[in-house]
C-alpha positions in Angstrom: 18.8 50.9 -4.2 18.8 52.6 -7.1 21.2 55.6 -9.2 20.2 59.1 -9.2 20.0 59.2 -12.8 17.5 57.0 -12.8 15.3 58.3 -10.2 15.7 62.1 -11.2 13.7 61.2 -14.9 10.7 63.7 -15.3 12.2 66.2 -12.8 12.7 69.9 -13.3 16.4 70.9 -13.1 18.0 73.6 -12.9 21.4 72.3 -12.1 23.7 69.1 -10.9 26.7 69.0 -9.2 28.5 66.2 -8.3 28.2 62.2 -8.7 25.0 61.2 -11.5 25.5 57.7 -10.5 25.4 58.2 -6.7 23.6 55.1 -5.1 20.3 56.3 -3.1 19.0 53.8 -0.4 15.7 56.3 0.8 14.2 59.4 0.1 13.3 61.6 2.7 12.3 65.7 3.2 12.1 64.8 7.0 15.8 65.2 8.1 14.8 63.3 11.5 14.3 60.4 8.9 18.3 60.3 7.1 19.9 57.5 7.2 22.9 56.9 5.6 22.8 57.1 1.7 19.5 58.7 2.1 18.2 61.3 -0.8 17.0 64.6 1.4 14.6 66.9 -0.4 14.6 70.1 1.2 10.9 71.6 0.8 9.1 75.2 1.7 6.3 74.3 4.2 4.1 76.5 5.6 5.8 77.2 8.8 9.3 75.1 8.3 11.5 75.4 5.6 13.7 72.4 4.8 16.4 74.3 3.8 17.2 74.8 7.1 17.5 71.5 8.0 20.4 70.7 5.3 23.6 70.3 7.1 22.0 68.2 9.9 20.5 65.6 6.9 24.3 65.7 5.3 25.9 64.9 9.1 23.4 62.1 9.7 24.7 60.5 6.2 22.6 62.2 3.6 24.7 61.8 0.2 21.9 63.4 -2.7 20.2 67.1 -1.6 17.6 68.2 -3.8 16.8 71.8 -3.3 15.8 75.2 -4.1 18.4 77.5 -2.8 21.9 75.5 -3.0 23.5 76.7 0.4 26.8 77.6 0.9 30.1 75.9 1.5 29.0 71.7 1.1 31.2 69.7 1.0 32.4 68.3 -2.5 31.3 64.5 -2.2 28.0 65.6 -1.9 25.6 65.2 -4.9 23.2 68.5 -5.0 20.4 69.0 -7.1 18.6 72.1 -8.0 15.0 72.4 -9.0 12.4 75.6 -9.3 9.9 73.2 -6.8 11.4 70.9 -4.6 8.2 69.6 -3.7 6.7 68.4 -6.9 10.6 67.3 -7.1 10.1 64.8 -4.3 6.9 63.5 -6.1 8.1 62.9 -9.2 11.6 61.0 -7.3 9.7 59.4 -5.1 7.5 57.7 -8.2 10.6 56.7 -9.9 12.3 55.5 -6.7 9.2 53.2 -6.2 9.0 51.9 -9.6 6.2 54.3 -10.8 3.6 52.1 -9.3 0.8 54.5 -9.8 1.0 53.2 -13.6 0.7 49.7 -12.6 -2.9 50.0 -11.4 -6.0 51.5 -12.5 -6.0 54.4 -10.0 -8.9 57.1 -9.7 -8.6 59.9 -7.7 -11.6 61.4 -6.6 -12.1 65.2 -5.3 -14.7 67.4 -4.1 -15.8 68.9 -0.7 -18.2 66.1 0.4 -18.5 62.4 -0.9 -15.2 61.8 -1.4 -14.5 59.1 1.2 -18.3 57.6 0.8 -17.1 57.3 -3.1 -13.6 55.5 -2.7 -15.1 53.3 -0.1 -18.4 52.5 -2.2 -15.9 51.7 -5.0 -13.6 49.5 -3.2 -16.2 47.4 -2.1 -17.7 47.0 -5.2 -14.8 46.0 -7.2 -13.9 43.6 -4.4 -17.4 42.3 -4.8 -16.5 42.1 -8.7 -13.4 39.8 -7.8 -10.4 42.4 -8.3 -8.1 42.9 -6.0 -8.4 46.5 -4.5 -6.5 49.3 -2.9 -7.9 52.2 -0.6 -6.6 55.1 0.3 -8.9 57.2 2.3 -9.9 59.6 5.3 -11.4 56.6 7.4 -8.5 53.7 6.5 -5.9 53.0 4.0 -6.8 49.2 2.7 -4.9 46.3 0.8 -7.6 44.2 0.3 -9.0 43.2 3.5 -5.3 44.4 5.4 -5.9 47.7 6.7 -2.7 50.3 7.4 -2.7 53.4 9.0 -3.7 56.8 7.8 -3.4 60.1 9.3 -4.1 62.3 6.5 -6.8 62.3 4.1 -3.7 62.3 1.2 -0.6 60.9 2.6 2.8 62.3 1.8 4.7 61.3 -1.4 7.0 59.1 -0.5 4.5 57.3 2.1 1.8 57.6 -1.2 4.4 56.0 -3.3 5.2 53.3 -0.6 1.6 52.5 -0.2 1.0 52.0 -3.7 3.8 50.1 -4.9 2.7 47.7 -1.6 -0.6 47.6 -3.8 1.0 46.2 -6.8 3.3 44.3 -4.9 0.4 42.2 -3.5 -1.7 41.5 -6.9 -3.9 44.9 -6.8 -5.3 46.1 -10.2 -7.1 49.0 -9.2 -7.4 51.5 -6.8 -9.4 54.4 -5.4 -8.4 57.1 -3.8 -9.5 60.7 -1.8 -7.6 63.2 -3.4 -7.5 66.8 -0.7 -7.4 70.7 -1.9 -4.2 70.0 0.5 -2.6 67.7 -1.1 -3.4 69.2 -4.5 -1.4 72.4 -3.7 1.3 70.7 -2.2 2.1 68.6 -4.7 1.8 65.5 -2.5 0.3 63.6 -5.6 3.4 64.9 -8.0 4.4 62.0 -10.5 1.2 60.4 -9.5 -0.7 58.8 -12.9 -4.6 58.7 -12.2 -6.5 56.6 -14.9 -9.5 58.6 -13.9 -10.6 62.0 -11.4 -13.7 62.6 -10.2 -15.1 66.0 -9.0 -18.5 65.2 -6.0 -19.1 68.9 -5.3 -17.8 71.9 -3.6 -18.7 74.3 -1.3 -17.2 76.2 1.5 -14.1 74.3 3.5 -10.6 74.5 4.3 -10.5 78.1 3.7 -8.4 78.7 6.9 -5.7 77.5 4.2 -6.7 78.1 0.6 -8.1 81.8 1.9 -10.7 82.5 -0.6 -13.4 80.3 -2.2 -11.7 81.1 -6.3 -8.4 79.6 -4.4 -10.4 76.6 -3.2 -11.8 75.3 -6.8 -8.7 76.7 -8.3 -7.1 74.0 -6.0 -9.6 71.3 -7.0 -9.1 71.7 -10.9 -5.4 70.5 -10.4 -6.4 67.1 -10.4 -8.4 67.5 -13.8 -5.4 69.4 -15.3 -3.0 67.1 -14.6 -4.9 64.4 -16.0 -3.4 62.3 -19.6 -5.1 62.4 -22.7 -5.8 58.1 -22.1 -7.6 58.8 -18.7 -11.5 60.3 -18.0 -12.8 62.9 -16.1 -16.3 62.6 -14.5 -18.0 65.7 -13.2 -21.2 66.4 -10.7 -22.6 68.6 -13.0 -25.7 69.3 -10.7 -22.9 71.7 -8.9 -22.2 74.6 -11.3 -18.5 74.1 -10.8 -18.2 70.5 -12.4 -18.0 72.2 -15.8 -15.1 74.5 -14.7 -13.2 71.1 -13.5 -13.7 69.8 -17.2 -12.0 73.4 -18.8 -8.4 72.4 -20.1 -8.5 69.0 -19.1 -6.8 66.5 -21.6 -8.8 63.8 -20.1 -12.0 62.3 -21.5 -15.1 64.7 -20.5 -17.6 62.9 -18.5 -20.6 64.4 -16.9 -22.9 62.5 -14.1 -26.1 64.2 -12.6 -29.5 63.6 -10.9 -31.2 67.0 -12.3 -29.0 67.9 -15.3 -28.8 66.5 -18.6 -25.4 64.7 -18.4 -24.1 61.2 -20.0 -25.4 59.1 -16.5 -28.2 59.8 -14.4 -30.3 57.9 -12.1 -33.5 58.5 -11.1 -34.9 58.0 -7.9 -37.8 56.2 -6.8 -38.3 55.6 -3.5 -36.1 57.5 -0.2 -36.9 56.3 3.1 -35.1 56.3 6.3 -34.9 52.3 5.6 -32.8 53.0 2.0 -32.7 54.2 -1.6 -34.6 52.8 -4.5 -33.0 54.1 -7.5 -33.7 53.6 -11.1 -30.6 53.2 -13.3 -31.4 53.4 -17.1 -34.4 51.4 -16.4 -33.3 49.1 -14.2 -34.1 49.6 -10.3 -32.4 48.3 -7.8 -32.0 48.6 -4.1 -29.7 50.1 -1.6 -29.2 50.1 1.8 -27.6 53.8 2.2 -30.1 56.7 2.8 -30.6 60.0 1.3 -30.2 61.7 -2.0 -26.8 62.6 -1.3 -25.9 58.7 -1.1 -27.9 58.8 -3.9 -24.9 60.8 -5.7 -22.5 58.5 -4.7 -24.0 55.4 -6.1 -24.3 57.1 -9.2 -20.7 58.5 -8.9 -19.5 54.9 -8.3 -21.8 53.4 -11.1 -20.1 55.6 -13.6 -16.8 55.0 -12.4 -17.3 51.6 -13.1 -18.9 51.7 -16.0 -16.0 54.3 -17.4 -13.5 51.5 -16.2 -15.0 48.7 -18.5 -18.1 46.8 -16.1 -20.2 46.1 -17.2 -23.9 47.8 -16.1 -25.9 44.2 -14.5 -22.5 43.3 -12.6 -22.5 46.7 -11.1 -25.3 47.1 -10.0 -25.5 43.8 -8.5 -22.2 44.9 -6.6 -23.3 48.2 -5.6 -26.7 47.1 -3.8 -24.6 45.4 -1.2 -22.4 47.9 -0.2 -22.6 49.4 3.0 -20.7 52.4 2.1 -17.7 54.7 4.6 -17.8 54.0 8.7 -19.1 57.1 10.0 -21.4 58.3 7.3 -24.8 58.3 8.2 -24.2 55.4 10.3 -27.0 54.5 12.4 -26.4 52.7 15.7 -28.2 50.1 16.6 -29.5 50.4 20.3 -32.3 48.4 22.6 -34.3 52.2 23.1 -35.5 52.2 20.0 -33.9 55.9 19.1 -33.0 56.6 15.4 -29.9 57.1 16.5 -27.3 58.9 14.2 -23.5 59.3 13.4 -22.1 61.2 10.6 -19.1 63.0 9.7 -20.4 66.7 8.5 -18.0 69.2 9.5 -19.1 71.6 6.5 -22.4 73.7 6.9 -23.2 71.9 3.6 -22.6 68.7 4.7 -24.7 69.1 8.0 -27.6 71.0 5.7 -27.3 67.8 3.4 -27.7 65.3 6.0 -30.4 67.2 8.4 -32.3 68.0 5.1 -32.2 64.1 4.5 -33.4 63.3 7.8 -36.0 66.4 7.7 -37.4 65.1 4.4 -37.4 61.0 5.3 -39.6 61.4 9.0 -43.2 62.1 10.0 -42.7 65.5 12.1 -43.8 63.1 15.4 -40.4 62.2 16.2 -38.1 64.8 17.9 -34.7 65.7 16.5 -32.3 66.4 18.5 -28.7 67.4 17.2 -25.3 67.5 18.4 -22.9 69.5 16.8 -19.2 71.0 17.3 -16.9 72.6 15.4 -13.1 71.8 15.5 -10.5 74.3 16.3 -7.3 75.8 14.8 -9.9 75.8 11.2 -12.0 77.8 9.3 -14.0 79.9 12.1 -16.2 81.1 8.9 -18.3 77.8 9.6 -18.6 78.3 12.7 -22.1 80.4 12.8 -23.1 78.7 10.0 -23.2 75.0 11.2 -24.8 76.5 14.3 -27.7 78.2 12.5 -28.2 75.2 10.3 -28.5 73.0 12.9 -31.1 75.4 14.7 -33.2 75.4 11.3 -33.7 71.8 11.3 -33.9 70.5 14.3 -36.5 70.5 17.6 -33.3 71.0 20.1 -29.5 71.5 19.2 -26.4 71.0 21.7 -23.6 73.0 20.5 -20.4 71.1 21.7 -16.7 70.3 21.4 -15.5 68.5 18.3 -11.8 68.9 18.4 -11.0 71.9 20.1 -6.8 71.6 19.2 -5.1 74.4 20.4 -8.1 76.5 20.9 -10.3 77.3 23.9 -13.5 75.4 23.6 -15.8 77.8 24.9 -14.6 80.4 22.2 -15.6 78.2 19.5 -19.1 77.6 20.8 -19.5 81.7 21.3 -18.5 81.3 17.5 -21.2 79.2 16.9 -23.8 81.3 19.1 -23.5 83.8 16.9 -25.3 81.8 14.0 -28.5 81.1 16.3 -31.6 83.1 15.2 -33.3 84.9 18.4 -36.0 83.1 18.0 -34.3 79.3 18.2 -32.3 80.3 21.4 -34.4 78.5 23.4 -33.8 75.3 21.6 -30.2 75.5 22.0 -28.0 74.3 25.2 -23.9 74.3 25.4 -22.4 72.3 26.7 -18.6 71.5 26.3 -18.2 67.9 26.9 -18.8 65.9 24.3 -20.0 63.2 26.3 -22.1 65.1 28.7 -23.7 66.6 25.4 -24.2 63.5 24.3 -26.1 62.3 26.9 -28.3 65.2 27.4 -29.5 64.4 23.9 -30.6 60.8 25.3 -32.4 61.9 28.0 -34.5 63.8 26.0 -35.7 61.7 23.8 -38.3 59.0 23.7 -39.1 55.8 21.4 -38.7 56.6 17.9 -37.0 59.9 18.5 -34.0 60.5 16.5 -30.5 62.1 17.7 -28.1 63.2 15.1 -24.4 63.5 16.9 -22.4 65.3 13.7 -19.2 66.3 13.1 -16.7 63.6 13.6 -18.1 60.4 12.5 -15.6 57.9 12.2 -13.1 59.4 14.3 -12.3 57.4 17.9 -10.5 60.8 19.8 -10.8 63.8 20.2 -7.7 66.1 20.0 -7.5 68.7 22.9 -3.8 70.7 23.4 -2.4 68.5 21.1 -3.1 65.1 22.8 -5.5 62.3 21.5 -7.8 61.3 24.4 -10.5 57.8 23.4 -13.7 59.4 22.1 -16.1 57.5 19.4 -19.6 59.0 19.6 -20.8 55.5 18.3 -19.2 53.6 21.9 -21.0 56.4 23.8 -24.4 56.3 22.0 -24.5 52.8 21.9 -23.4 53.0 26.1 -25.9 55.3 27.1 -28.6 54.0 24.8 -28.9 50.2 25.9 
């Protein structure tokens, strides 16, 4: 429990009325949540307005409103607190309530349209391999060590960020890694936050269903890099032209990483096989169980990190080369019909270009690809075309499917996705909604040493159809209709 004052330090105001020294039990902006001497934040989302919800947080015992627009005829024992942005309000409150645990570790938040969860995983394992105790907060799983808690977002809330973190310190961690979203950026989920380092992977076209325009989307990104302290570093992909706009303005340290560019680390790669990466690092080369140039990136992403964080260079590297890097990225499943069978997570026509371009330039043309791909609904229908026509330049046969459909009608997304097949690949190309079905088509037309790529939702064990959750990992199903 702690006073208001305290907990209000570092926040925008525009006014106070009533008791500084109120006592504050919880913070919540989810007036389902109040409970008595809770703190309620009213904030603008997208489609509900906390505002709204005011009176019912005061009459479930709310004593502390922090808002926007102070509404009309409160009563006077309550505590009301305006702000200009109630939402990078309840970051800021939220850090203070917590004990501004985000300064207690060695935190670096890493950004970027692809790599992010591949990164913060690679990372965790390494400096658990290194003898630290690590925290995780990620698409796949949030970690304490080897305890792993629930995550539904890829950036969770601020007060369940703040929670989460100061659990971290609480049990011994010293550092931490962490996906940051475009999302969560703009919403100020990581308000208040302290980052001793952000990284920027890449960027290309996502999410923009909600940030509307491609400027809007790296505007969105930079906000990690702009935020950053004058004591923390910045490291940039500078291989994508938009890793030097990330460094513009930043206070932090400039750090640049790249595989083609001239850039303060590089690494060099030797030999790329579907078996793993040999990759020179400053003249040392060292092996790696992950595949393709794109893990290739994250390696030296990770490697810089840790080098920016004060390991030292033989101790990393001897980490890094037994990592096994994020569940559902590039995963192959093991199976008794000898198939190159593959799961990955590439919802992005980049992503699926990277990963069919990896498995394109790794085989011997004998083998037959054949991918599975969906696209999920209630997003960006841009992609839609796109991933299709992708999927029909690289591979022998495609099977458009259903990721997760949400609210939409299944069969509309895959006429989407029609629309991006070239005339001449039509005959190539089968629909088929279900997943599973899909999935097993792909199996019964291939043959030893084929390969099957199933993209799209990688880690993921449901798919969400109307709302509902139904079982669905497209590793379980391979590996059931494989052996």
């Amino acid at each position: 429990m702690q006073t208001l004052k305290d907990i209000l330090f570092g926040v925008s105001l525009k006014s106070i009325t009533g008791n500084r020294d109120e006592k504050v039990t919880g913070i919540t902006f989810d007036s389902r949540k109040v409970e008595k001497g809770s703190l309620f934040v009213a904030v603008k989302g997208l489609t509900v307005d906390g505002h709204d919800f005011i009176h019912g947080a005061i009459e479930k015992g709310a004593r502390v409103i922090v808002c926007e627009e102070v509404p009309e005829s409160l009563d006077k024992d309550i505590t009301v607190v305006q702000t200009d942005n109630s939402a990078k309000a309840l970051g800021i409150i939220a850090s203070n309530f917590y004990g501004r645990p985000s300064e207690k570790l060695k935190l670096v938040g890493i950004t970027g349209t692809n790599g992010k969860t591949t990164c913060a995983t690679l990372l965790f394992e390494l400096f658990q391999n290194l003898g630290y105790s690590v925290g995780l907060l990620s698409t796949v799983e949030n970690k304490i060590n080897h305890k792993i808690l629930d995550t539904s977002f890829t950036t969770p809330d601020a007060v369940q960020l703040n929670q989460l973190l100061a659990e971290m310190v609480e049990s011994g961690c010293t550092h931490a890694f962490m996906e940051v979203s475009s999302h969560a950026l703009v919403q100020n989920r990581v308000a208040g936050i302290h980052f001793t380092g952000g990284v920027f992977t890449n960027i290309s076209h996502d999410h923009l269903d909600y940030h509307k325009t491609f400027d809007e989307y790296i505007a969105a990104k930079k906000l990690l890099f702009d935020g950053l302290t004058s004591e923390a570093f910045a490291l940039v992909n500078v291989d994508d032209k938009r890793g030097a706009v990330m460094l513009q303005n930043t206070k932090g340290e400039k750090n640049r990483m790249g595989i083609r560019s001239m850039a303060d680390y590089r690494v060099r790669i030797i030999h790329n096989t579907l078996q793993g990466l040999e990759l020179n690092f400053d003249g040392v080369d060292v092996w790696f169980k992950l595949i393709g140039e794109f893990n290739a990136y994250n390696l030296l992403t990770s490697y810089a990190v840790a080098i920016l964080l004060g390991e030292e260079k033989e101790e990393v590297l001897s980490g890094l080369s037994t990592t096994t890097g994020a569940s559902g990225r590039f995963e192959k499943v093991e199976n008794t019909s000898n198939v190159m069978a593959i799961v990955d997570y590439a919802h992005t026509p980049d992503a699926l270009e990277n990963v069919l371009q990896t498995i394109d330039d790794l085989r011997t043309k004998n083998e037959t690809l054949v991918t599975v791909v969906g696209c999920g609904g209630d997003r960006d229908k841009t992609k839609r075309p796109k991933m299709a026509g992708i999927a029909a330049r690289f591979s022998d046969k495609v099977i458009l499917t259903s990721d997760n459909p949400r609210t939409e009608d299944p069969q509309q997304i895959l006429e989407d996705m029609k629309d991006g097949i070239p005339k001449s690949k039509e005959r190539n190309v089968m629909v088929i909604a279900d997943r599973k079905e899909a999935i097993r088509t792909a199996c019964n037309l291939v043959n030893d040493q084929d390969i099957i790529l199933v993209a799209g939702k990688g880690h993921e064990t449901y798919q969400e159809i109307n709302g509902t959750r139904h079982h669905f990992d497209d590793r379980e199903v391979l590996k059931e209709l494989l052996n």
